[in-house]
PDB file of N, CA, C, O and CB in Angstrom:
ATOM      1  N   UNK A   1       6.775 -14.814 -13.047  1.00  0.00           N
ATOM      2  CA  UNK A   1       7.745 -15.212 -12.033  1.00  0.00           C
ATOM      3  C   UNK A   1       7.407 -14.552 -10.701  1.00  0.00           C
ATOM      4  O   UNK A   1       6.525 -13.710 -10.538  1.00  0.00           O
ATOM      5  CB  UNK A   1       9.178 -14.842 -12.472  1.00  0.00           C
ATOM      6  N   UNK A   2       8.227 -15.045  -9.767  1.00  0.00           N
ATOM      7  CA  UNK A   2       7.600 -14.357  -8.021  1.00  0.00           C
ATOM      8  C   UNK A   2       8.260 -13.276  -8.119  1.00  0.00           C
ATOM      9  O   UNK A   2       7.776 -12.379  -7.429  1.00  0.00           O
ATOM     10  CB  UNK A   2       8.028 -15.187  -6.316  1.00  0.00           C
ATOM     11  N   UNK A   3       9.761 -12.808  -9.071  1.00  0.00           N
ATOM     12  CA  UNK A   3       9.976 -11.318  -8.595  1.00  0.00           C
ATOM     13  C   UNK A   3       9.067 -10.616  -9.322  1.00  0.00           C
ATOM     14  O   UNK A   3       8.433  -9.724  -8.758  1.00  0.00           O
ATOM     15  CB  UNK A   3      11.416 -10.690  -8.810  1.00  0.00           C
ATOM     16  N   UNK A   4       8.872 -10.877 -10.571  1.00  0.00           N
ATOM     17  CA  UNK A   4       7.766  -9.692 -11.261  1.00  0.00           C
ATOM     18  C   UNK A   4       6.441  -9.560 -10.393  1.00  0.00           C
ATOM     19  O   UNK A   4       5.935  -8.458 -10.181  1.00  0.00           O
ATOM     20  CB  UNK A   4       7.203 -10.182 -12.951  1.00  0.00           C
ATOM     21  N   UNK A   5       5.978 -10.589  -9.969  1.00  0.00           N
ATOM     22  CA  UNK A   5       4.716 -10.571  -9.295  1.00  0.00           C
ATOM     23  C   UNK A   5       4.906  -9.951  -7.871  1.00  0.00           C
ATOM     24  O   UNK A   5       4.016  -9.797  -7.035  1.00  0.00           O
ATOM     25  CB  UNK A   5       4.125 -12.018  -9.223  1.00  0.00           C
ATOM     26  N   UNK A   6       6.188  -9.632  -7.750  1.00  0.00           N
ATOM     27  CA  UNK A   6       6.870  -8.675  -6.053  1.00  0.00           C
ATOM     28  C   UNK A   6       6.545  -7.564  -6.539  1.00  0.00           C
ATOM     29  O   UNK A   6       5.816  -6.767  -5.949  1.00  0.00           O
ATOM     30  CB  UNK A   6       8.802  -8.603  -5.450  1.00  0.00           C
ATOM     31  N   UNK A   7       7.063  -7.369  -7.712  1.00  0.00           N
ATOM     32  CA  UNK A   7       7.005  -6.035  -8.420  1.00  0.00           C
ATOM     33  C   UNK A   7       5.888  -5.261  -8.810  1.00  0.00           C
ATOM     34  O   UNK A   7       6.007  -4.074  -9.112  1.00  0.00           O
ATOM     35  CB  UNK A   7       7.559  -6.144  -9.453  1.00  0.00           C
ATOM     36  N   UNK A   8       4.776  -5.884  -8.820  1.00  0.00           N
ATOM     37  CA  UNK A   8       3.978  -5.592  -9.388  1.00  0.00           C
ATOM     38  C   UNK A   8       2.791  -5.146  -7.970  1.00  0.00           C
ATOM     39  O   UNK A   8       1.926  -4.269  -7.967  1.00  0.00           O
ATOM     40  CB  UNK A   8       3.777  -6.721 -10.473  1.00  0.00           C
ATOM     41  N   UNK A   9       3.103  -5.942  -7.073  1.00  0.00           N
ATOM     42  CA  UNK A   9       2.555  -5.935  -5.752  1.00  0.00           C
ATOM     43  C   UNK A   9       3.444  -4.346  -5.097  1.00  0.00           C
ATOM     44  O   UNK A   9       2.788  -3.500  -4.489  1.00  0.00           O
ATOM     45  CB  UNK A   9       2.985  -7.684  -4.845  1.00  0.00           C
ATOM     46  N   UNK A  10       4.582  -4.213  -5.287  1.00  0.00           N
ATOM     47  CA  UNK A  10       4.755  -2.648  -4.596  1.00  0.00           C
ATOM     48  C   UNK A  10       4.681  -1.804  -5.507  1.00  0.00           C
ATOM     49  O   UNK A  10       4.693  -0.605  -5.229  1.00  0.00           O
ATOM     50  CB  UNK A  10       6.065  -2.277  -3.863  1.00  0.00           C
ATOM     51  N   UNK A  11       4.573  -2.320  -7.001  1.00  0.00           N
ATOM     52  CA  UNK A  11       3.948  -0.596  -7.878  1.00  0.00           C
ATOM     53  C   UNK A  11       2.727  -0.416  -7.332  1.00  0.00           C
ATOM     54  O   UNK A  11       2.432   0.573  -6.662  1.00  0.00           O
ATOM     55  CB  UNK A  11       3.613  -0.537  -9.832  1.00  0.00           C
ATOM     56  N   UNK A  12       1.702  -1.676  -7.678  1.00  0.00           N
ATOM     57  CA  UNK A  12       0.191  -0.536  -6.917  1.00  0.00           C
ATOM     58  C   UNK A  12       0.077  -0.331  -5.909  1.00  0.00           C
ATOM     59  O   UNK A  12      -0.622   0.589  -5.484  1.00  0.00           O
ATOM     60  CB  UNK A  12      -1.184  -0.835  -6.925  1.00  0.00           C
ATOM     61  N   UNK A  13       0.953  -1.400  -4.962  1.00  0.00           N
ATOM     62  CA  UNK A  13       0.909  -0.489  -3.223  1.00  0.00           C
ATOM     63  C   UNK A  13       1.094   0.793  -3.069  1.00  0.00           C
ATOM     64  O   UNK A  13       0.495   1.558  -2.312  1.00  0.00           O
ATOM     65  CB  UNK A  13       2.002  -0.856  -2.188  1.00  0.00           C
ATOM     66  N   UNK A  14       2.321   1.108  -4.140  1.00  0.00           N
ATOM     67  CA  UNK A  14       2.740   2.564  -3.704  1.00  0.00           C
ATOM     68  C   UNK A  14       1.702   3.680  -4.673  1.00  0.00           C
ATOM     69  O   UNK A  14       1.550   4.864  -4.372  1.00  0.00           O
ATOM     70  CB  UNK A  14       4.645   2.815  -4.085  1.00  0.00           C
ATOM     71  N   UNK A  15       1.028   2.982  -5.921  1.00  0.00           N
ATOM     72  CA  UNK A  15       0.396   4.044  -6.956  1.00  0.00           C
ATOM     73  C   UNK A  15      -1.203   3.875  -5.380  1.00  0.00           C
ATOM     74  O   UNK A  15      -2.127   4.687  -5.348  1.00  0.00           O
ATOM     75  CB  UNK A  15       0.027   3.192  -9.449  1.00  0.00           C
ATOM     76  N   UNK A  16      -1.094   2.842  -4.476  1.00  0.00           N
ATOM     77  CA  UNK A  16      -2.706   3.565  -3.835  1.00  0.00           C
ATOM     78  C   UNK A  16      -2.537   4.507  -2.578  1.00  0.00           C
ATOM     79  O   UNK A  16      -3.379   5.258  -2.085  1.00  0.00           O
ATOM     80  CB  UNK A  16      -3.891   2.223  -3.196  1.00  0.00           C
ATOM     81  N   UNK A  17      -0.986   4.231  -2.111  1.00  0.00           N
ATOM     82  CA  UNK A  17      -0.318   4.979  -1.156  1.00  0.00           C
ATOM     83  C   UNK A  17      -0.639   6.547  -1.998  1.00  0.00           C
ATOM     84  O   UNK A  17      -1.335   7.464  -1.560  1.00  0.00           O
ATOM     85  CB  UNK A  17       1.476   4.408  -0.909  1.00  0.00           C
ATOM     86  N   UNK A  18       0.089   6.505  -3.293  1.00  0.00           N
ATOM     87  CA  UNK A  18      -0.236   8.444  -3.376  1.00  0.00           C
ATOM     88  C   UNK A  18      -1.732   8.125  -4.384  1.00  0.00           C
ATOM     89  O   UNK A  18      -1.638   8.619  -5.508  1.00  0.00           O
ATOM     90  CB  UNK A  18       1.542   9.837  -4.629  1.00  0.00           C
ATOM     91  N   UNK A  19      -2.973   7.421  -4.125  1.00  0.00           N
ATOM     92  CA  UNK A  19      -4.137   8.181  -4.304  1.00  0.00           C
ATOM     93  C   UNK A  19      -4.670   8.494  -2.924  1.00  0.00           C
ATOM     94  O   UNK A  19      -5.575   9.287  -2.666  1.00  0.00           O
ATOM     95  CB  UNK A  19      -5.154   7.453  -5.175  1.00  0.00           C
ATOM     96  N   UNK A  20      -3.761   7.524  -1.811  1.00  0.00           N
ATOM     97  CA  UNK A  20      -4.531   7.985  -0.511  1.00  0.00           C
ATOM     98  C   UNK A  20      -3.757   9.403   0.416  1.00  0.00           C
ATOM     99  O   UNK A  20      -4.004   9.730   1.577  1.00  0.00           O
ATOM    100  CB  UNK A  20      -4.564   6.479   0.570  1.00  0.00           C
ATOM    101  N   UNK A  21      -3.063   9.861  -0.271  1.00  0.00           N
ATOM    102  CA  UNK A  21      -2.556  10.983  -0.034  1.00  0.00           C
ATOM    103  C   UNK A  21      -3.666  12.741  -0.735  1.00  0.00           C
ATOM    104  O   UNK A  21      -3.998  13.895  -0.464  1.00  0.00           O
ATOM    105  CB  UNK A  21      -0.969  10.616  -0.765  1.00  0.00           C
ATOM    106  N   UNK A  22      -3.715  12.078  -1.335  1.00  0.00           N
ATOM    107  CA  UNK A  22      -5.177  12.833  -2.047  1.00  0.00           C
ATOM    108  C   UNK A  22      -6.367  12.836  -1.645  1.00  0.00           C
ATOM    109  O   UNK A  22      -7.293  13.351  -2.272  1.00  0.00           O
ATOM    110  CB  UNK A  22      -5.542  12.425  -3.190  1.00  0.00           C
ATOM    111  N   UNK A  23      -6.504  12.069  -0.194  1.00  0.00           N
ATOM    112  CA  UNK A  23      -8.123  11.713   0.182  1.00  0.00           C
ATOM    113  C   UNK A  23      -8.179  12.902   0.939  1.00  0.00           C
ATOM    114  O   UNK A  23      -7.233  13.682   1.048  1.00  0.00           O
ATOM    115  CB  UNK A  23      -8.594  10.167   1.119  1.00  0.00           C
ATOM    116  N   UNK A  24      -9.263  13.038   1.449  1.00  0.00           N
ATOM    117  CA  UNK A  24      -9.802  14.521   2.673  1.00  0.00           C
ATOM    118  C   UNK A  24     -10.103  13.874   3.826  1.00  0.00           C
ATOM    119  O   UNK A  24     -11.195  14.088   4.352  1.00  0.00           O
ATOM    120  CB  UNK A  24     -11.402  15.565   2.282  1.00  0.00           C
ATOM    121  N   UNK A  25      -9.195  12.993   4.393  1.00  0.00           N
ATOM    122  CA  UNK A  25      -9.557  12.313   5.649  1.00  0.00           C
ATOM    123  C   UNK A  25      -8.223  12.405   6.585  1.00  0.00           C
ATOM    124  O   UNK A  25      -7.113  12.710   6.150  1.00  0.00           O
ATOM    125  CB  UNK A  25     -10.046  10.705   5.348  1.00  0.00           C
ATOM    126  N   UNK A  26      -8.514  12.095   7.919  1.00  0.00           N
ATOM    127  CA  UNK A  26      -7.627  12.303   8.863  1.00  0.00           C
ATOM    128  C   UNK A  26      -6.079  11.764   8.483  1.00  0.00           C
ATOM    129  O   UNK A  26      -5.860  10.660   7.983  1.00  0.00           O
ATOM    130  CB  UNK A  26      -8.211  11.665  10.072  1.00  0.00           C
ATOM    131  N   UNK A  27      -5.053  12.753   8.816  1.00  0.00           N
ATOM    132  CA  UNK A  27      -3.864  11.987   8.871  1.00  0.00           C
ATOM    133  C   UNK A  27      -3.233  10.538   9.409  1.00  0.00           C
ATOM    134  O   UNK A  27      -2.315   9.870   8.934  1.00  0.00           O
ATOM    135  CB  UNK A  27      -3.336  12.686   9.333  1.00  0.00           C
ATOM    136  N   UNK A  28      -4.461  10.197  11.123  1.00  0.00           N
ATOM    137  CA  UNK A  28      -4.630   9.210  11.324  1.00  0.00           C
ATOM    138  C   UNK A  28      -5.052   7.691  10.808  1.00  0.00           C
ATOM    139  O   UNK A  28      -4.475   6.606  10.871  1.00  0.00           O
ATOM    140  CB  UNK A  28      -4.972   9.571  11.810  1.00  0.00           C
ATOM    141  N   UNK A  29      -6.440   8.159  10.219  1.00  0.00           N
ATOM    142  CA  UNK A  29      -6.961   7.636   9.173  1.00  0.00           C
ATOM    143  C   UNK A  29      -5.635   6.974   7.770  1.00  0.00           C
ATOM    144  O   UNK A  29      -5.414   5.826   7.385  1.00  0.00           O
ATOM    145  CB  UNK A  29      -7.998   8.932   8.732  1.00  0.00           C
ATOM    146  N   UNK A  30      -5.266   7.770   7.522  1.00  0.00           N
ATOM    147  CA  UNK A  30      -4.472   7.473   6.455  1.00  0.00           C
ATOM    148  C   UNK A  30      -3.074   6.416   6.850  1.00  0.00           C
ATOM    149  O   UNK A  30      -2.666   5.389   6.306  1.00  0.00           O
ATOM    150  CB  UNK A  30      -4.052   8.928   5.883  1.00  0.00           C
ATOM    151  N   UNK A  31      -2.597   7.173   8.008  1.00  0.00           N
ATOM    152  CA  UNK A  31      -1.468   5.848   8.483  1.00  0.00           C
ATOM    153  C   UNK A  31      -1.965   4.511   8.978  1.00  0.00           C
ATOM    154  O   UNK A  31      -1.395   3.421   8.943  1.00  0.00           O
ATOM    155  CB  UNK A  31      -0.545   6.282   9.749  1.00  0.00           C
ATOM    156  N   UNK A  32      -3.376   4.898   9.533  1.00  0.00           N
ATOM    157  CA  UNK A  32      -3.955   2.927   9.656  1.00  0.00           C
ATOM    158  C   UNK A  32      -3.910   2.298   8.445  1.00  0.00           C
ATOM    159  O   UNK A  32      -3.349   1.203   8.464  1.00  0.00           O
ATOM    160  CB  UNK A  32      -5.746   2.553  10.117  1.00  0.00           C
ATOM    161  N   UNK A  33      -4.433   2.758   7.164  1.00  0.00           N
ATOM    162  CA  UNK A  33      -4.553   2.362   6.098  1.00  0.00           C
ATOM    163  C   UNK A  33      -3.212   1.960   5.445  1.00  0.00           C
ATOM    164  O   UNK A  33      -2.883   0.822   5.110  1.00  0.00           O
ATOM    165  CB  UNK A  33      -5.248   3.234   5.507  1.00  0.00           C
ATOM    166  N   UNK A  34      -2.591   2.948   5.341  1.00  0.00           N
ATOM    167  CA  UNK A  34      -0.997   2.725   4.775  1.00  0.00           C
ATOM    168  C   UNK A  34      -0.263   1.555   5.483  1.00  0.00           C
ATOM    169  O   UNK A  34       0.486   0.851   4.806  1.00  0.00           O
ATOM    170  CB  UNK A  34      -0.012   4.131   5.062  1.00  0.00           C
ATOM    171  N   UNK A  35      -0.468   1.259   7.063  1.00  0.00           N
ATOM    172  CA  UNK A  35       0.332   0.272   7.922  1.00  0.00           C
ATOM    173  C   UNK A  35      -0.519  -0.816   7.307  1.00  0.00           C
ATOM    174  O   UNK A  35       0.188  -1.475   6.544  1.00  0.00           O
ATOM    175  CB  UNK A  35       0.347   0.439   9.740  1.00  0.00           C
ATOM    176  N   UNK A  36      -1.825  -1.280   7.345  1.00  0.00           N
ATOM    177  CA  UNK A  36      -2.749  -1.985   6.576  1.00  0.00           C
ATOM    178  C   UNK A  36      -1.993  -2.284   5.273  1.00  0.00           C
ATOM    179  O   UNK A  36      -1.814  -3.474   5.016  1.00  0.00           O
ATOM    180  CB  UNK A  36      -4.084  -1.184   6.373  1.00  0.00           C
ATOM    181  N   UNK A  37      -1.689  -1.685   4.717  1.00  0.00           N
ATOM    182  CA  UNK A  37      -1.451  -1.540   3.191  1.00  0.00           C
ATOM    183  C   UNK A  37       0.491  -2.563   2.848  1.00  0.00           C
ATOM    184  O   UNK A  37       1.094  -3.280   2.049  1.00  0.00           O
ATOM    185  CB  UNK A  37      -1.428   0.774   2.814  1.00  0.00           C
ATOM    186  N   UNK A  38       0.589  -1.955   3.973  1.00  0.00           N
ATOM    187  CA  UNK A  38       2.214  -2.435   4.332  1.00  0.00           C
ATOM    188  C   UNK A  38       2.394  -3.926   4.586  1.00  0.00           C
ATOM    189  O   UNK A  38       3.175  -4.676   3.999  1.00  0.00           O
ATOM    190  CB  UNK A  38       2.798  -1.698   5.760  1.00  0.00           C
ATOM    191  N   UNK A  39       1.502  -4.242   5.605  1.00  0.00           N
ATOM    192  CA  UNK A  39       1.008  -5.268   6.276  1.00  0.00           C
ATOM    193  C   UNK A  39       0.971  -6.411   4.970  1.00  0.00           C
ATOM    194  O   UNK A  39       1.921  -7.137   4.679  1.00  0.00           O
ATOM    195  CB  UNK A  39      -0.479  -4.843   7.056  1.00  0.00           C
ATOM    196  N   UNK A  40      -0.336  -6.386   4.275  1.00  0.00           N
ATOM    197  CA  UNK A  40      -0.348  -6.777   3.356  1.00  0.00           C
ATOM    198  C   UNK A  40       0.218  -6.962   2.411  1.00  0.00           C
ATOM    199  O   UNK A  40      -0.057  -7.963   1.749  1.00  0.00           O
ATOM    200  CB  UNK A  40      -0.777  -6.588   3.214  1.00  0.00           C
ATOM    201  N   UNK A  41       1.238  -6.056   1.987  1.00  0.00           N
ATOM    202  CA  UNK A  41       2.600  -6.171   0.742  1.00  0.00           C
ATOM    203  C   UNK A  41       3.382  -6.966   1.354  1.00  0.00           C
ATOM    204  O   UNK A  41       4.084  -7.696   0.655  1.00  0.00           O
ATOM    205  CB  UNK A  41       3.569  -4.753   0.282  1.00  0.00           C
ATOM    206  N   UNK A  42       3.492  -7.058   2.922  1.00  0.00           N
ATOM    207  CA  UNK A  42       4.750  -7.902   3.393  1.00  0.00           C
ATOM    208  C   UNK A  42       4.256  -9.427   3.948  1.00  0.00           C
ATOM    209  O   UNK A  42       5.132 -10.029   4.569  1.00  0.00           O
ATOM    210  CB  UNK A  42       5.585  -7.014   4.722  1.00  0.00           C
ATOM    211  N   UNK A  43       3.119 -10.034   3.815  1.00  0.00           N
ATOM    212  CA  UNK A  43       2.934 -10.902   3.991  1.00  0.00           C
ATOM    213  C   UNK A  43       3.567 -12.494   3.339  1.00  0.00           C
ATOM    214  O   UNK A  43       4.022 -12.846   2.251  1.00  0.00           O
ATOM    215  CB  UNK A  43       1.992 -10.528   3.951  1.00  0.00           C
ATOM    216  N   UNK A  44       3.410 -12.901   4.129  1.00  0.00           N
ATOM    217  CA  UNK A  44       4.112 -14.435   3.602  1.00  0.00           C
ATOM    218  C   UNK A  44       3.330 -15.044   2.716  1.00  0.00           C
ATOM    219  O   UNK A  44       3.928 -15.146   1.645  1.00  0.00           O
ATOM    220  CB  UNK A  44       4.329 -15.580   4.731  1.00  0.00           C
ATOM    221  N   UNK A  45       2.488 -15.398   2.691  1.00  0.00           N
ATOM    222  CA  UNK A  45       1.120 -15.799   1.773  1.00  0.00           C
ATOM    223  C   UNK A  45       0.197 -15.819   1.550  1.00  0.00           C
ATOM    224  O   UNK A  45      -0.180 -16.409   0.537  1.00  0.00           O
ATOM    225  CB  UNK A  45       0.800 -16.330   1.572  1.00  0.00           C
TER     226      UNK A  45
END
């Protein structure tokens, strides 16, 4: 169904959100990626 498949789209958004909290790269770096990351979970299609 489209909610499970919602669901399933912000568990691994958020399980790559905290592996990218674990990276050794700029804080900057990391919020392009995360807004990127956001971007993409909230898209229309």
């Amino acid at each position: 169904s489209a909610e499970a498949t919602k669901n399933a789209i912000e568990y691994y958004t958020n399980k790559a959100f905290s592996v990218l909290e674990t990276l050794n790269i700029s804080e900057d770096k990391k919020n392009v990626l995360k807004q990127f990351g956001t971007q993409l979970m909230n898209r229309d299609d």
